[in-house]
TORDO-329603 format. One record per residue (C-alpha): residue number from 1; y, x, z. Coordinates in steps of 0.5 Angstrom, whole numbers, plus 2048, in hexadecimal, padded with zeros to 3 digits. Each point is the difference from the previous one (the first is absolute). Example, Ala and Ser with C-alpha at 12.3 -4.5 7.8 and 13.67 -1.06 7.14 Angstrom:
REM residues 2
<pt fifi="1" yy="7F7" xx="819" zz="810"/>
<pt fifi="2" yy="807" xx="802" zz="7FE"/>
This chain:
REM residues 284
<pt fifi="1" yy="81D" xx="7E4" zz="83A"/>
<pt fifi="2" yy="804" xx="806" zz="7FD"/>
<pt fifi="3" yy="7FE" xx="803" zz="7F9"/>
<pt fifi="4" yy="7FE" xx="807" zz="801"/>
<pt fifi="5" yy="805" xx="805" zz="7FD"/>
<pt fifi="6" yy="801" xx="801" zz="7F9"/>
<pt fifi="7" yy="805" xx="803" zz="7FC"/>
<pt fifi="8" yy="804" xx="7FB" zz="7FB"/>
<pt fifi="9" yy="802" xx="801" zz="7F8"/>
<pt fifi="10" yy="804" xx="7FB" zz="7FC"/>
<pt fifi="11" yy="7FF" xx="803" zz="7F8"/>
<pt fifi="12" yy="805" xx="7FD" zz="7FB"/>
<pt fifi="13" yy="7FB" xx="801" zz="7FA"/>
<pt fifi="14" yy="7F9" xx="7FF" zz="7FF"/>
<pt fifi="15" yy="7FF" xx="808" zz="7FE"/>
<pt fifi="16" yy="803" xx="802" zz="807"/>
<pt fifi="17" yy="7FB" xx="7FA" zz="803"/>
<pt fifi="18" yy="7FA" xx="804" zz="7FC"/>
<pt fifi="19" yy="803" xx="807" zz="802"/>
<pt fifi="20" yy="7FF" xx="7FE" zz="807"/>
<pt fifi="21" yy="7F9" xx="7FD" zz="800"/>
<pt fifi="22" yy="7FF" xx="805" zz="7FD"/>
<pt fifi="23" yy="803" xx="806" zz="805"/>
<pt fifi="24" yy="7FE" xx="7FB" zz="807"/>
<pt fifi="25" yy="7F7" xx="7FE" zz="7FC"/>
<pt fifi="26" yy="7FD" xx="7FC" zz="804"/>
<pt fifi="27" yy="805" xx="801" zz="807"/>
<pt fifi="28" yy="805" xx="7FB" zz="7FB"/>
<pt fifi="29" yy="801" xx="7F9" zz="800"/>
<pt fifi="30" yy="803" xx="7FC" zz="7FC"/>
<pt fifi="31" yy="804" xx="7FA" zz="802"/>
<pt fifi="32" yy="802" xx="7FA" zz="7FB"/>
<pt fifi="33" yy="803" xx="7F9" zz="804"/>
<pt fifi="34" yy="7FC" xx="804" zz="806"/>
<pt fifi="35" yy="7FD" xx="7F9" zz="803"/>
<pt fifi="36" yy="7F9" xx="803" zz="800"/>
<pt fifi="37" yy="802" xx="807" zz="802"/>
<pt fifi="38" yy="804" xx="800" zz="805"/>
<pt fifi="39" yy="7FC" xx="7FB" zz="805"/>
<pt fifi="40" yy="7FB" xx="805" zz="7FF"/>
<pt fifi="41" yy="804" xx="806" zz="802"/>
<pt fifi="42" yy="802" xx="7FC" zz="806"/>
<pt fifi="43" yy="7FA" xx="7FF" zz="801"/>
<pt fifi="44" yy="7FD" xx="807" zz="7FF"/>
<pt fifi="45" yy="7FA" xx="7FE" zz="7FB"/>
<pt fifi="46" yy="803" xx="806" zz="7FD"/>
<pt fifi="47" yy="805" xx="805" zz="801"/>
<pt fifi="48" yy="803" xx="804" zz="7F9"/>
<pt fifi="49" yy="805" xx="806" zz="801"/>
<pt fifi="50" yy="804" xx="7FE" zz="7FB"/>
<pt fifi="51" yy="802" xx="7F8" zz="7FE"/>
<pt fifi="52" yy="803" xx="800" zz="7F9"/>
<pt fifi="53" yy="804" xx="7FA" zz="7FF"/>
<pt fifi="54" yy="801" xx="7FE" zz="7F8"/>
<pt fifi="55" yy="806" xx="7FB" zz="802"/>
<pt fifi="56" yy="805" xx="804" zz="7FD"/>
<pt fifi="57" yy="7FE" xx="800" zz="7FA"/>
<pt fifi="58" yy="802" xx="7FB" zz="7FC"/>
<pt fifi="59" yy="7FC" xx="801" zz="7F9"/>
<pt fifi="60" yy="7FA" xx="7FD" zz="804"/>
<pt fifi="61" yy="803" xx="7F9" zz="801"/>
<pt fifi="62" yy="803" xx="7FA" zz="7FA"/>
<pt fifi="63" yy="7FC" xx="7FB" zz="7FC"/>
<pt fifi="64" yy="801" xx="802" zz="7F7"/>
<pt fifi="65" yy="7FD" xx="7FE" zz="7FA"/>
<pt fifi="66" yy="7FC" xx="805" zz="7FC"/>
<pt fifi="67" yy="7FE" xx="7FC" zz="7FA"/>
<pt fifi="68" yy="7FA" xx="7FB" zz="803"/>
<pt fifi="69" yy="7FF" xx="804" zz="806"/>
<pt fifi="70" yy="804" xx="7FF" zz="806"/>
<pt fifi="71" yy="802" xx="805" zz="804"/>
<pt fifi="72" yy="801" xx="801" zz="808"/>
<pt fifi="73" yy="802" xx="805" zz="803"/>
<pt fifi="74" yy="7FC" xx="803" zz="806"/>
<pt fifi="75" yy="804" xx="800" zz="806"/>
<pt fifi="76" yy="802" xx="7F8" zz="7FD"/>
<pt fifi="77" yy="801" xx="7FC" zz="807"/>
<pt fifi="78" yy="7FC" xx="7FA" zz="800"/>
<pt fifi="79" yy="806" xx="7FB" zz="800"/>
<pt fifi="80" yy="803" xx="803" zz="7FA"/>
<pt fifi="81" yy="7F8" xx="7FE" zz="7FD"/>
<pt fifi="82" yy="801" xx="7F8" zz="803"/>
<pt fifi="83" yy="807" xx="800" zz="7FC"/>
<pt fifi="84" yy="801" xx="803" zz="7FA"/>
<pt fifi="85" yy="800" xx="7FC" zz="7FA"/>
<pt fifi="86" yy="7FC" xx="805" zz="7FC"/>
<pt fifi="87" yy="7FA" xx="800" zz="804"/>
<pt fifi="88" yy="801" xx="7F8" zz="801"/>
<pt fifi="89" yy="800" xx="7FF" zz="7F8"/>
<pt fifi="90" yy="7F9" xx="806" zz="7FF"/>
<pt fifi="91" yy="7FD" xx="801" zz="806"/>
<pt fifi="92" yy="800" xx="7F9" zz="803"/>
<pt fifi="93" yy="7F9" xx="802" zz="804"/>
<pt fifi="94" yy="804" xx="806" zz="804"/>
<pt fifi="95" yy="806" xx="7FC" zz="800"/>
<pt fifi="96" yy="7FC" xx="7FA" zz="805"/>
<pt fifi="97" yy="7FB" xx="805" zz="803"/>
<pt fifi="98" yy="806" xx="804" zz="804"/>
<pt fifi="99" yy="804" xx="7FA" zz="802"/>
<pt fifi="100" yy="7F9" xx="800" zz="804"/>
<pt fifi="101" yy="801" xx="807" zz="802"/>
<pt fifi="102" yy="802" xx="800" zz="808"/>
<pt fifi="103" yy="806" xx="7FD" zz="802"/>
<pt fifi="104" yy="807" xx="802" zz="7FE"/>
<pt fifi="105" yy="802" xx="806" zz="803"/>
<pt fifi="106" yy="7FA" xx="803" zz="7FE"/>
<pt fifi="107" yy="801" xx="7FF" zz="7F9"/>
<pt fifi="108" yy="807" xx="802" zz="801"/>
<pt fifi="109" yy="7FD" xx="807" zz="802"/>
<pt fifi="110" yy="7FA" xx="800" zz="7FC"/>
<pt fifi="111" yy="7FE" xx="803" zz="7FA"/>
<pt fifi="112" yy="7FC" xx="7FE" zz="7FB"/>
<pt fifi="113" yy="7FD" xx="808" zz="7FE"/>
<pt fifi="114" yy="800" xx="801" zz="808"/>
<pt fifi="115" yy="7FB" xx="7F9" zz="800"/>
<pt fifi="116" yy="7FB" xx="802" zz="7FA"/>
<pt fifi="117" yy="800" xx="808" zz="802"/>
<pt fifi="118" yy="7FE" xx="7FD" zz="807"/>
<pt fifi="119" yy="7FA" xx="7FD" zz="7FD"/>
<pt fifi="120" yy="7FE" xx="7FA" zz="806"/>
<pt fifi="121" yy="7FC" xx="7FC" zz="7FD"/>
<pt fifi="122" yy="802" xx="7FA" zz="803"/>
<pt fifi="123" yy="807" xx="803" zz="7FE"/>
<pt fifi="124" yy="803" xx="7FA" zz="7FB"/>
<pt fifi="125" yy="802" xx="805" zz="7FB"/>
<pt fifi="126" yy="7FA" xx="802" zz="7FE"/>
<pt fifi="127" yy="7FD" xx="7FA" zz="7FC"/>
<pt fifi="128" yy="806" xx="7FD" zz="7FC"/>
<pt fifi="129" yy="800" xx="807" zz="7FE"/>
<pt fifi="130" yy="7F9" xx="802" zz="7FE"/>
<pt fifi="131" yy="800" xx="7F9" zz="7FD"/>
<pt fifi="132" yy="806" xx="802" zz="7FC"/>
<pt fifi="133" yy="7FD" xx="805" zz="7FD"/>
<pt fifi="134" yy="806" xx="805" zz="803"/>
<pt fifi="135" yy="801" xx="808" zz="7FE"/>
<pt fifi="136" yy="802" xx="804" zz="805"/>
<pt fifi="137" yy="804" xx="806" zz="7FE"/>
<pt fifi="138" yy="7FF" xx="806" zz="805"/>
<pt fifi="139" yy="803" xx="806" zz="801"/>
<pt fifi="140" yy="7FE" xx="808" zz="802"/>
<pt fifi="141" yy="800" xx="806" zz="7FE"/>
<pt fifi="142" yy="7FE" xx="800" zz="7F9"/>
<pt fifi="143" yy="805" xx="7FA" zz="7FF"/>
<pt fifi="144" yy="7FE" xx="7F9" zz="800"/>
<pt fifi="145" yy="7F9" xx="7FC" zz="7FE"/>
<pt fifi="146" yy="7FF" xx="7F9" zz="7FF"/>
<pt fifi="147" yy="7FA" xx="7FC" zz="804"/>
<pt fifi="148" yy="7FE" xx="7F9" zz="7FE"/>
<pt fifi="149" yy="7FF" xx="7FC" zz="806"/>
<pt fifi="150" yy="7F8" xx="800" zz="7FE"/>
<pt fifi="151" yy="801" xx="807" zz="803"/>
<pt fifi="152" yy="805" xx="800" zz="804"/>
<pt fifi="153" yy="7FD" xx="7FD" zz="806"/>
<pt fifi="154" yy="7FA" xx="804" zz="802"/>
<pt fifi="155" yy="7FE" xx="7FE" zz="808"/>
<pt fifi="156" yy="803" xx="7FE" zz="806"/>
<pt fifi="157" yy="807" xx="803" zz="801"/>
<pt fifi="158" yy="7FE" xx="804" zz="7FA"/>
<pt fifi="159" yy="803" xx="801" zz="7F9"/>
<pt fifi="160" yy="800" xx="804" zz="7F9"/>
<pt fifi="161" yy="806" xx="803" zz="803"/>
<pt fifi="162" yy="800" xx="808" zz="802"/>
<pt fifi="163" yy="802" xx="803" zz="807"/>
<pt fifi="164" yy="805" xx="804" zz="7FC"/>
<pt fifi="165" yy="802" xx="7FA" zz="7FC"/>
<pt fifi="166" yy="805" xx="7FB" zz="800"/>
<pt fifi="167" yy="800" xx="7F8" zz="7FE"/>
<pt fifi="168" yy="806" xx="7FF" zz="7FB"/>
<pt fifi="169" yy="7FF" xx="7FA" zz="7FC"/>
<pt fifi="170" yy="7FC" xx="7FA" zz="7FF"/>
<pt fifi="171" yy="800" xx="7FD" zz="7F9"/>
<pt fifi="172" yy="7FD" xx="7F9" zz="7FF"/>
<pt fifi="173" yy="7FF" xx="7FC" zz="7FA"/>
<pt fifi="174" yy="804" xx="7FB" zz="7FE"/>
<pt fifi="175" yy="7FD" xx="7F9" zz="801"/>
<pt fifi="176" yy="806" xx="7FC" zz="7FF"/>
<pt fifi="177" yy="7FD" xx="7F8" zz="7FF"/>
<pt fifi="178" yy="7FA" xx="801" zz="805"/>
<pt fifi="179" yy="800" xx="7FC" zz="806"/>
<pt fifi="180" yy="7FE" xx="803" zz="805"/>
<pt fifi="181" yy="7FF" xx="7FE" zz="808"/>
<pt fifi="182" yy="7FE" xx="804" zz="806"/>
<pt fifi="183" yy="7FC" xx="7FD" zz="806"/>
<pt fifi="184" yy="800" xx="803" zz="807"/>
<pt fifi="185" yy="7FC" xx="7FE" zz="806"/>
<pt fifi="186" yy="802" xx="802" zz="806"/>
<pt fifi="187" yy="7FF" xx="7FD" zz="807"/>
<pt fifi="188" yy="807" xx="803" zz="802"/>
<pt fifi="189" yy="808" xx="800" zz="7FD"/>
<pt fifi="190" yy="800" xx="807" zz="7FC"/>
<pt fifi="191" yy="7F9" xx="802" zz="803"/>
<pt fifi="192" yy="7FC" xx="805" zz="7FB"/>
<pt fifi="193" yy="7FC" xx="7FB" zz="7FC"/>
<pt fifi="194" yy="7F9" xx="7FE" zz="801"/>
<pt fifi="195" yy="7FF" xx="800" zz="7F9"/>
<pt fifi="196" yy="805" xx="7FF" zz="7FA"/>
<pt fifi="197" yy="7FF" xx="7FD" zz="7F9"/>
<pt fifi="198" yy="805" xx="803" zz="7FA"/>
<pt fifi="199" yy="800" xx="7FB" zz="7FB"/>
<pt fifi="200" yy="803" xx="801" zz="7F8"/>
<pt fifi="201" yy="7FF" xx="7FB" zz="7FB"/>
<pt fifi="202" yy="801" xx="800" zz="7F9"/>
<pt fifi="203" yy="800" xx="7F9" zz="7FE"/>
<pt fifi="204" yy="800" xx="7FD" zz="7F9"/>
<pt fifi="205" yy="7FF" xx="7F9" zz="7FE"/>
<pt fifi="206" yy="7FC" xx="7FE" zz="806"/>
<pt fifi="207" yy="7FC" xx="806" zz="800"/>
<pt fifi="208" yy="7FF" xx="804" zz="804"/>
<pt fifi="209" yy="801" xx="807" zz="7FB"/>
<pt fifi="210" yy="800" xx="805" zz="804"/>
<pt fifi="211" yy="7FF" xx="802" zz="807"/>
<pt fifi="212" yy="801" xx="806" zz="805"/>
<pt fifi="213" yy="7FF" xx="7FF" zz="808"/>
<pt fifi="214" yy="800" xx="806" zz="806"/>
<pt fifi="215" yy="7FD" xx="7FF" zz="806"/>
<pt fifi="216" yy="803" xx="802" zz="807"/>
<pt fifi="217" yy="7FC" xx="803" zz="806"/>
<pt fifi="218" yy="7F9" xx="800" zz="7FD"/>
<pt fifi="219" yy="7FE" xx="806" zz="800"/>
<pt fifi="220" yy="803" xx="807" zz="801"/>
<pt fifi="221" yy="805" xx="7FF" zz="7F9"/>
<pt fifi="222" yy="803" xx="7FA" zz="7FD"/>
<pt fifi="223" yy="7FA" xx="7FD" zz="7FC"/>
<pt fifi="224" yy="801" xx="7FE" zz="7F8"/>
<pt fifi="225" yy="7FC" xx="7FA" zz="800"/>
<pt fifi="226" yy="7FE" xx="800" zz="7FA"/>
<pt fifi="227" yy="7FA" xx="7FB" zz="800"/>
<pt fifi="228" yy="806" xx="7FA" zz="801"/>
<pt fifi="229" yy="803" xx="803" zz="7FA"/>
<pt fifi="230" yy="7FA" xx="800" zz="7FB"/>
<pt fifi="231" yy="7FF" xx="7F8" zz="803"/>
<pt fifi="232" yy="806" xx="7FE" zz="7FE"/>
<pt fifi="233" yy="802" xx="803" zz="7FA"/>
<pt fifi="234" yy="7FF" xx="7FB" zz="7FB"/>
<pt fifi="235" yy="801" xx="7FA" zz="805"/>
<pt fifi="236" yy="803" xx="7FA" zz="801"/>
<pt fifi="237" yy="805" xx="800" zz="806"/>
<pt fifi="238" yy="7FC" xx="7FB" zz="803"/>
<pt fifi="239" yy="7FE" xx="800" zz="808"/>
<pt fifi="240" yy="7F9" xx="800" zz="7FE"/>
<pt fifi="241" yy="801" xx="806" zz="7FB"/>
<pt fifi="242" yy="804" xx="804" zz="805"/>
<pt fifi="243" yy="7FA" xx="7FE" zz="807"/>
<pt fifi="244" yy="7FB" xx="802" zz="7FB"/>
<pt fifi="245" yy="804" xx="806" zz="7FE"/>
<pt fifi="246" yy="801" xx="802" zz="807"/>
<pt fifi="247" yy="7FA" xx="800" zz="803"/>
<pt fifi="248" yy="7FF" xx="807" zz="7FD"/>
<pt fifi="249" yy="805" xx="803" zz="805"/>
<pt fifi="250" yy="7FC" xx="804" zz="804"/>
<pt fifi="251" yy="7FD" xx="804" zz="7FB"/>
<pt fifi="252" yy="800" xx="808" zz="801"/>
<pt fifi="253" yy="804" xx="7FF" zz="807"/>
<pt fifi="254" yy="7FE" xx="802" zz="807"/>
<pt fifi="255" yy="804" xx="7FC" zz="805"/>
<pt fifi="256" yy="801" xx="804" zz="806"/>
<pt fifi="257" yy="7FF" xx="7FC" zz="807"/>
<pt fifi="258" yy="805" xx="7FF" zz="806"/>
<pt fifi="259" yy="803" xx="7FD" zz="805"/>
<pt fifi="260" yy="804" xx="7FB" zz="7FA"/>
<pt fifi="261" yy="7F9" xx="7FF" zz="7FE"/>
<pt fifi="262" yy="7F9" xx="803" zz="7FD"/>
<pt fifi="263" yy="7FF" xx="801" zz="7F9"/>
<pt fifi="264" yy="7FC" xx="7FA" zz="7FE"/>
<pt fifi="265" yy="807" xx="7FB" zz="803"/>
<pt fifi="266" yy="805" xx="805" zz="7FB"/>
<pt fifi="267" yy="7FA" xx="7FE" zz="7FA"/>
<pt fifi="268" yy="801" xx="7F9" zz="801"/>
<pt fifi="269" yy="808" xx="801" zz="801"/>
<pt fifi="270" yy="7FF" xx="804" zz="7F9"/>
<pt fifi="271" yy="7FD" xx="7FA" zz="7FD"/>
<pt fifi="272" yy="804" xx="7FB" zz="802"/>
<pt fifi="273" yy="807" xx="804" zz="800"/>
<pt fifi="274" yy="7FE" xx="802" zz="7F8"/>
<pt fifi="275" yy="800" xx="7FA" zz="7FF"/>
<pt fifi="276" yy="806" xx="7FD" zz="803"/>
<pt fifi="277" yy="804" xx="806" zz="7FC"/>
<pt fifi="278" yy="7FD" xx="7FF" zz="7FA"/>
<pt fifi="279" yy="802" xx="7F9" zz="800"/>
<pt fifi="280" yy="808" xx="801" zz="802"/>
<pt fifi="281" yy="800" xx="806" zz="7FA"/>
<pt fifi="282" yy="7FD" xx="7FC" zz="7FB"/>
<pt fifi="283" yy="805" xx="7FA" zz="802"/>
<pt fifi="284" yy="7FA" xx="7FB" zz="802"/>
C-alpha cells in the first residue's frame, strides 16, 4: 500500500527540528531509523501532513563518556549500540539486549531513541533501559529536561516526551564489572518477544550484592521487578537463591493475552526466564 501524501523536511539541528514541531503540532511526525513509522504509513494507520526526518543531524548520533555517565545519542543506530567498546565495557546489559534486537538490517537502520520513543512494550530496549536506571534528556521549546526512566515510560506506546519535544540523548550509569544477561522467548527467529528478562548482576565474593532486572512484555510499559531484586539482595549466587528469588517475578505486572499465548503462560515464561537470566548474569 502507498502511504498518503505527506511533505518531507530533514532539519540539520535539534533547533530546527523543535521549530518544526512546533510550526506543523499535532500534523507532524517525527522519524528516527523509521522502521516502526514507515510500515505505519504504508499501511495508512496514520496519515501526518509532514514527516520530520532527524537523520541529518549528527548531534543526536555517538557513544562519549561523562564522568560515571555513559552517553548516547538518540538517532545511535542499533549496530553501532552492539559494537561499541563503551557500551560493552559499562552498559554490558544494553550491549547483549540489542544483539537480540530484530535481525541485522533492522538494527543497521534502527535507532536506539526511535525504539525507546516508540514505547512497544514488547519492544527490547525498554527493559535494559529501565533497569539500568537510564536518564532521557529531551529537548523543546523551552530547552532541554532530563526524565529518569521510572518516569519515562507512562503507557502503551506513551512517554514522558512532549508533542512538541524531541528525544536527544540517553544517559546510563556506568555498570562497569556487572554481569549481565538478556533472555528472550520467541517461537519465531526475530519475532517480537513473548516475554523477555534483562538481568544486571553485581557480584562479589560469591554473593549476589546487588541487582537489578527489566521485564519485556508484561504489561503496557517495561516493568522493574522490583521483588526479584530485594529477594536477592544479599544472596548467595546459588540456583536455590536465585529460584526463590524469581518467584516473585510477577509481582505488579499484568501480562496481556494473545495469539502467542495468554497471560498466565507470559507469568510462568517470566518466572522461568528470570531465573534463567539471572543465573547467566551472576556467572552461575
Amino acid at each position: 500500500m502507498i502511504p498518503a501524501q505527506f511533505d518531507y523536511a530533514a532539519p540539520t539541528s535539534v533547533e530546527e527540528a523543535v521549530a518544526l514541531l512546533g510550526e506543523h503540532g499535532d500534523d507532524a511526525k517525527i522519524m528516527a531509523g523509521g522502521q516502526s513509522l514507515l510500515p505505519v504509513l504504508r499501511m495508512r494507520l496514520n496519515a501526518p501532513e509532514m514527516v520530520i526526518d532527524l537523520g541529518k543531524i549528527e548531534a543526536l548520533r555517538g557513544v562519549r563518556e561523562e564522568g560515571d555517565a555513559l552517553v548516547i545519542g538518540a538517532m545511535t543506530q542499533h549496530a553501532v549500540v552492539a559494537s561499541d567498546p563503551l557500551i560493552e565495557e559499562h552498559a554490558l546489559l544494553l550491549h547483549k539486549a540489542v544483539q537480540h534486537l530484530a535481525d541485522a538490517q533492522i538494527r543497521h537502520r534502527g535507532t536506539l531513541g526511535g525504539a525507546l520513543a516508540h514505547a512497544d512494550p514488547a519492544g527490547d530496549m525498554g527493559a535494559p533501559a529501565l533497569a539500568l536506571g537510564a536518564q532521557f534528556v529531551i529537548a523543546g521549546p523551552n530547552g532541554t529536561r532530563t526524565v529518569e526512566a521510572d518516569d519515562f515510560f507512562i503507557d502503551l506506546f506513551e512517554t514522558a516526551i512532549g508533542e512538541d519535544e524531541i528525544l536527544t540523548e540517553i544517559r546510563f550509569p556506568k555498570h562497569t564489572g556487572w554481569g549481565a544477561h538478556y533472555e528472550k522467548f520467541v517461537r519465531v527467529a526475530h519475532q517480537w518477544p513473548i516475554v523477555a528478562v534483562a538481568a544486571a548482576v553485581r557480584a562479589e565474593g560469591g554473593t549476589i550484592a546487588e541487582a537489578r532486572v527489566g521485564l519485556t512484555n508484561m504489561g503496557n510499559t517495561p516493568i522493574r521487578a522490583r521483588g526479584v531484586e530485594e529477594a536477592l539482595a544479599g544472596q548467595p549466587a546459588t540456583a536455590d537463591a536465585v529460584r526463590a528469588a524469581a518467584e516473585r517475578a510477577t509481582e505488579g505486572t499484568n501480562p496481556p493475552s494473545d495469539l502467542n499465548g495468554d497471560a498466565d503462560y507470559r507469568r510462568h515464561l517470566a518466572g522461568v526466564l528470570t531465573r534463567r537470566a539471572v543465573l547467566t548474569a551472576a556467572g552461575v
